[in-house]
Biotite code that builds the C-alpha atoms (Angstrom):
import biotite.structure as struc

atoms = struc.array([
    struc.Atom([0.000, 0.000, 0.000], chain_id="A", res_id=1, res_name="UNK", atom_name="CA", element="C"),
    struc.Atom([1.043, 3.395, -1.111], chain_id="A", res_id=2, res_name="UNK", atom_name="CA", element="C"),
    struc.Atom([1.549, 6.213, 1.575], chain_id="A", res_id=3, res_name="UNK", atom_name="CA", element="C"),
    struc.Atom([-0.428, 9.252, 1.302], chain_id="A", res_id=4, res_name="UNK", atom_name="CA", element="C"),
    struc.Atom([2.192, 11.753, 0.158], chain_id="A", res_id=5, res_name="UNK", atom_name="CA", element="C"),
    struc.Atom([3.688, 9.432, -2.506], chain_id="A", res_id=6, res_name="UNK", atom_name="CA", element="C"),
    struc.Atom([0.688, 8.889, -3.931], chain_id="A", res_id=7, res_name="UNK", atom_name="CA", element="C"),
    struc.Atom([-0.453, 12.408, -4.094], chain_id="A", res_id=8, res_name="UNK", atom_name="CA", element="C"),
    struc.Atom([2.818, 13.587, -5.669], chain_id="A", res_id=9, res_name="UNK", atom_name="CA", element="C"),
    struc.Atom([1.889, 10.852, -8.530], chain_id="A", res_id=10, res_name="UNK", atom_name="CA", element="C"),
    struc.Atom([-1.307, 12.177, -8.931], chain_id="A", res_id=11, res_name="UNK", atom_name="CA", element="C"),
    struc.Atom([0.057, 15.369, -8.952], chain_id="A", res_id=12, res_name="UNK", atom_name="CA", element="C"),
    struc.Atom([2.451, 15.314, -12.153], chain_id="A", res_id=13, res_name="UNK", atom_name="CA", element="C"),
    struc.Atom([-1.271, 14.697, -14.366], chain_id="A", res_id=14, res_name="UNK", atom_name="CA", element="C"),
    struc.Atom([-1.826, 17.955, -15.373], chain_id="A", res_id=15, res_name="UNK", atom_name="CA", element="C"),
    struc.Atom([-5.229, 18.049, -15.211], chain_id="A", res_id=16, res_name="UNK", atom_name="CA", element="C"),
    struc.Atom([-5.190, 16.672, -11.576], chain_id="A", res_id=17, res_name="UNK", atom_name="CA", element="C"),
    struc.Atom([-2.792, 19.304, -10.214], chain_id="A", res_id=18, res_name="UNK", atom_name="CA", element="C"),
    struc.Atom([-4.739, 21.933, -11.863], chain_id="A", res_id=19, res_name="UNK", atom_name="CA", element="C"),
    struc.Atom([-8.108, 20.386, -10.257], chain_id="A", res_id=20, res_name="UNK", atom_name="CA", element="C"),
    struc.Atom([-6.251, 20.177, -6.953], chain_id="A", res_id=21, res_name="UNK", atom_name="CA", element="C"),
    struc.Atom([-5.070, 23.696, -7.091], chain_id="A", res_id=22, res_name="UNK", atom_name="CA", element="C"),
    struc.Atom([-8.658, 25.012, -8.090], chain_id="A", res_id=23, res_name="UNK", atom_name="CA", element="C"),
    struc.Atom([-10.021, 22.779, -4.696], chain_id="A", res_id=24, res_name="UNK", atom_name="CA", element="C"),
    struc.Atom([-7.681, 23.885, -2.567], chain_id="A", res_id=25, res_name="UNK", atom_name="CA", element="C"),
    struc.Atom([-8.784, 26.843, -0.545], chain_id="A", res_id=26, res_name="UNK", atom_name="CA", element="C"),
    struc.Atom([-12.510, 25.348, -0.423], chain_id="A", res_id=27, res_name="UNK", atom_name="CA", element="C"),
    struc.Atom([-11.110, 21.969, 1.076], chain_id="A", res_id=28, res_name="UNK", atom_name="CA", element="C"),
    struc.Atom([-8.512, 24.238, 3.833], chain_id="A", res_id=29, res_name="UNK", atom_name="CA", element="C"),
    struc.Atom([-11.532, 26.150, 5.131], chain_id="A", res_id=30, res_name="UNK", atom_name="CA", element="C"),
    struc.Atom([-13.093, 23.051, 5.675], chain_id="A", res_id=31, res_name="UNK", atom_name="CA", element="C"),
    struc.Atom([-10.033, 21.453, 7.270], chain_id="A", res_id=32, res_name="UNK", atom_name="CA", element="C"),
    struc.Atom([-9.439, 24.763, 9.637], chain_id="A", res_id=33, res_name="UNK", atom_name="CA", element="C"),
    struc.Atom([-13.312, 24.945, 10.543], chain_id="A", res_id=34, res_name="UNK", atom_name="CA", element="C"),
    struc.Atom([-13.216, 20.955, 11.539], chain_id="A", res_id=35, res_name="UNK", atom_name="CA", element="C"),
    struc.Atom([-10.055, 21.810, 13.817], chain_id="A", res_id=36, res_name="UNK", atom_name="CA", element="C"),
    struc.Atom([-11.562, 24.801, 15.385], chain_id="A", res_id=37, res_name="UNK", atom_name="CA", element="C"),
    struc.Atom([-14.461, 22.892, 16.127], chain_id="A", res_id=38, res_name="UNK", atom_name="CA", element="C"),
    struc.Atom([-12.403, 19.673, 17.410], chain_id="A", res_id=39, res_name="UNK", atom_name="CA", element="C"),
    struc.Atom([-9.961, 22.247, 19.580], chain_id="A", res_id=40, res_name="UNK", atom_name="CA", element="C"),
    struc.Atom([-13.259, 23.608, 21.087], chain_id="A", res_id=41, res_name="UNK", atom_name="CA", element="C"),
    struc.Atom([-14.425, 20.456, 21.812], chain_id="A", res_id=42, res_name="UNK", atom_name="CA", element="C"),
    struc.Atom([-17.661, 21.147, 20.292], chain_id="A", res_id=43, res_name="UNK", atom_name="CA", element="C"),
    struc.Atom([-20.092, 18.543, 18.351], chain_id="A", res_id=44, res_name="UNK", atom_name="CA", element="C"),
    struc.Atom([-21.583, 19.670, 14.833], chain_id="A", res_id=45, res_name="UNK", atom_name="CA", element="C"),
    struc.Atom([-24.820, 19.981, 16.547], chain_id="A", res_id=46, res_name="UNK", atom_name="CA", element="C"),
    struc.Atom([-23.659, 22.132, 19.568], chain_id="A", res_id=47, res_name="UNK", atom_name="CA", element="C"),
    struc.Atom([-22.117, 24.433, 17.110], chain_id="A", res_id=48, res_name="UNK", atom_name="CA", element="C"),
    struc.Atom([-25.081, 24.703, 14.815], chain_id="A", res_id=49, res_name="UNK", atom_name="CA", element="C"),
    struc.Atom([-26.889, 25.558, 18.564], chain_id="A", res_id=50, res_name="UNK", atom_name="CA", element="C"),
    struc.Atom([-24.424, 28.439, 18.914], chain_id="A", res_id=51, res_name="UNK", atom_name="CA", element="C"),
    struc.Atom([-25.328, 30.186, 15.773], chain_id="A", res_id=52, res_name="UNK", atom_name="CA", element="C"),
    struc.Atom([-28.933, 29.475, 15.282], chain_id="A", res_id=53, res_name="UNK", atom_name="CA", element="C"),
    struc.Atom([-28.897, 26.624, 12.436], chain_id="A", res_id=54, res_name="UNK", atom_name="CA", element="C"),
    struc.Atom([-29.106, 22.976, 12.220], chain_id="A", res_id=55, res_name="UNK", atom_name="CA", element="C"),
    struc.Atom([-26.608, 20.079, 12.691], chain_id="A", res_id=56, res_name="UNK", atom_name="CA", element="C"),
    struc.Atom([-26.822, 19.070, 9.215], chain_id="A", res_id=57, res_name="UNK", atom_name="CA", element="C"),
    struc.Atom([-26.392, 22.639, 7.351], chain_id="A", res_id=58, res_name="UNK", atom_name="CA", element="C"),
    struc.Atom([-22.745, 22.350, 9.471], chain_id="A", res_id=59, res_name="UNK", atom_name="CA", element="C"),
    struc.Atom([-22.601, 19.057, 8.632], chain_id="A", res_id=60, res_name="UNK", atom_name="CA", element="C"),
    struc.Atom([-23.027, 20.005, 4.978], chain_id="A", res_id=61, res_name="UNK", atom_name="CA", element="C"),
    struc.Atom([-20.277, 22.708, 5.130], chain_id="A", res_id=62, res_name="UNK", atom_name="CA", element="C"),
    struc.Atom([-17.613, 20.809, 6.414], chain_id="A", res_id=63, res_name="UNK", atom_name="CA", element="C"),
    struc.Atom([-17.935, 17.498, 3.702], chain_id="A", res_id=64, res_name="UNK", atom_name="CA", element="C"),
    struc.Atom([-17.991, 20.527, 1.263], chain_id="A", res_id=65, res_name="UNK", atom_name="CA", element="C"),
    struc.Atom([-21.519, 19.987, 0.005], chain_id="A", res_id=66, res_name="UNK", atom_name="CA", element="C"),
    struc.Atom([-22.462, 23.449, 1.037], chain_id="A", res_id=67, res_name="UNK", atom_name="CA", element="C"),
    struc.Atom([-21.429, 27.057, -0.577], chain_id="A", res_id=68, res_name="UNK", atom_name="CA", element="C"),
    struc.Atom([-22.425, 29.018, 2.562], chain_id="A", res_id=69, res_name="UNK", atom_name="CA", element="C"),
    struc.Atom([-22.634, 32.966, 2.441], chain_id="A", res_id=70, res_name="UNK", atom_name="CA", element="C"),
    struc.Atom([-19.983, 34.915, 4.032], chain_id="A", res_id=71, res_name="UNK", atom_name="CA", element="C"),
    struc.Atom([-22.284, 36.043, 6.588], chain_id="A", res_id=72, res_name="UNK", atom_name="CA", element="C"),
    struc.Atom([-22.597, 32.372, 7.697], chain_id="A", res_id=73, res_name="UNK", atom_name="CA", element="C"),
    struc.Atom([-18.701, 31.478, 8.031], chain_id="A", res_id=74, res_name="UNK", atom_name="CA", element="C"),
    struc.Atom([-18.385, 35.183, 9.627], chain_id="A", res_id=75, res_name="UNK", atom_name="CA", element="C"),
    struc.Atom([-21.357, 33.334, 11.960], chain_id="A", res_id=76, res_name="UNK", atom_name="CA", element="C"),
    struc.Atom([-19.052, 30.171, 12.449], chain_id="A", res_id=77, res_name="UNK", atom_name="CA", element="C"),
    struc.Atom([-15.677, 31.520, 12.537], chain_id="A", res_id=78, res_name="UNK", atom_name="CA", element="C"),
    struc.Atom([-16.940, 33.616, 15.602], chain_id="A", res_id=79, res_name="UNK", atom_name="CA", element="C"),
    struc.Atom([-18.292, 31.068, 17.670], chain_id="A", res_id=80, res_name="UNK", atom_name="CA", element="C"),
    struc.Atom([-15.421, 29.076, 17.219], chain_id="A", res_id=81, res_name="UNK", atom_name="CA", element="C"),
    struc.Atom([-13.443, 32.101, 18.994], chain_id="A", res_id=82, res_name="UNK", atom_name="CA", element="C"),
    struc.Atom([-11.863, 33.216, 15.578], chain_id="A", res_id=83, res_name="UNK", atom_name="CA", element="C"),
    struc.Atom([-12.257, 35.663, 12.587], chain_id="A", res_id=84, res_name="UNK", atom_name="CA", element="C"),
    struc.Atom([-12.906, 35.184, 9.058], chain_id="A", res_id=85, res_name="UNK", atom_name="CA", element="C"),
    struc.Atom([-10.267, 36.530, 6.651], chain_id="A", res_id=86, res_name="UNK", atom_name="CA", element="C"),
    struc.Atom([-10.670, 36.337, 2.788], chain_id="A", res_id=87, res_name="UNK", atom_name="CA", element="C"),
    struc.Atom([-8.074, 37.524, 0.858], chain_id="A", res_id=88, res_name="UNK", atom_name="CA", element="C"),
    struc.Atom([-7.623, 37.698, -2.887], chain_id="A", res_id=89, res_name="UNK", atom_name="CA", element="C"),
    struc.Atom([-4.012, 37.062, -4.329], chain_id="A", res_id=90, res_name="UNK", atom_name="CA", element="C"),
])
């Protein structure tokens, strides 16, 4: 069995993989950094949808990336999860 990175960096010299990755990447590092801030917290899904007035499964939606949520809604999540949201455009 193949580790992780070694078969990524396979993947990755197909073209039209690395330029699907690239176009993915910020959408699946939000994800990744809102799961954290929720596991740090020690929160469930459900006790964070509590905090900001929505259900367990629109959370649940955002964080396997079947969700485009506003940016009112990750402002909403990034501060009860004690942070801020920054969007920058480079």
């Amino acid at each position: 069995m193949k580790d992780w990175n070694v078969l990524k960096k396979e993947l990755l010299e197909d073209k039209e993989v690395a330029k699907e990755y690239e176009r993915l990447r910020p959408k699946y590092l939000l994800i990744s950094q809102l799961i954290k801030a929720r596991a740090k917290m020690g929160l469930t899904q459900a006790e964070l949808a509590k905090k900001i007035g929505t259900k367990q499964s629109a959370i649940a939606r955002v964080e396997s990336g079947n969700a485009n949520p506003s940016v009112s809604f990750l402002e909403k999540l990034a501060q009860a999860l004690g942070s801020k949201l920054i969007i920058q455009i480079q």
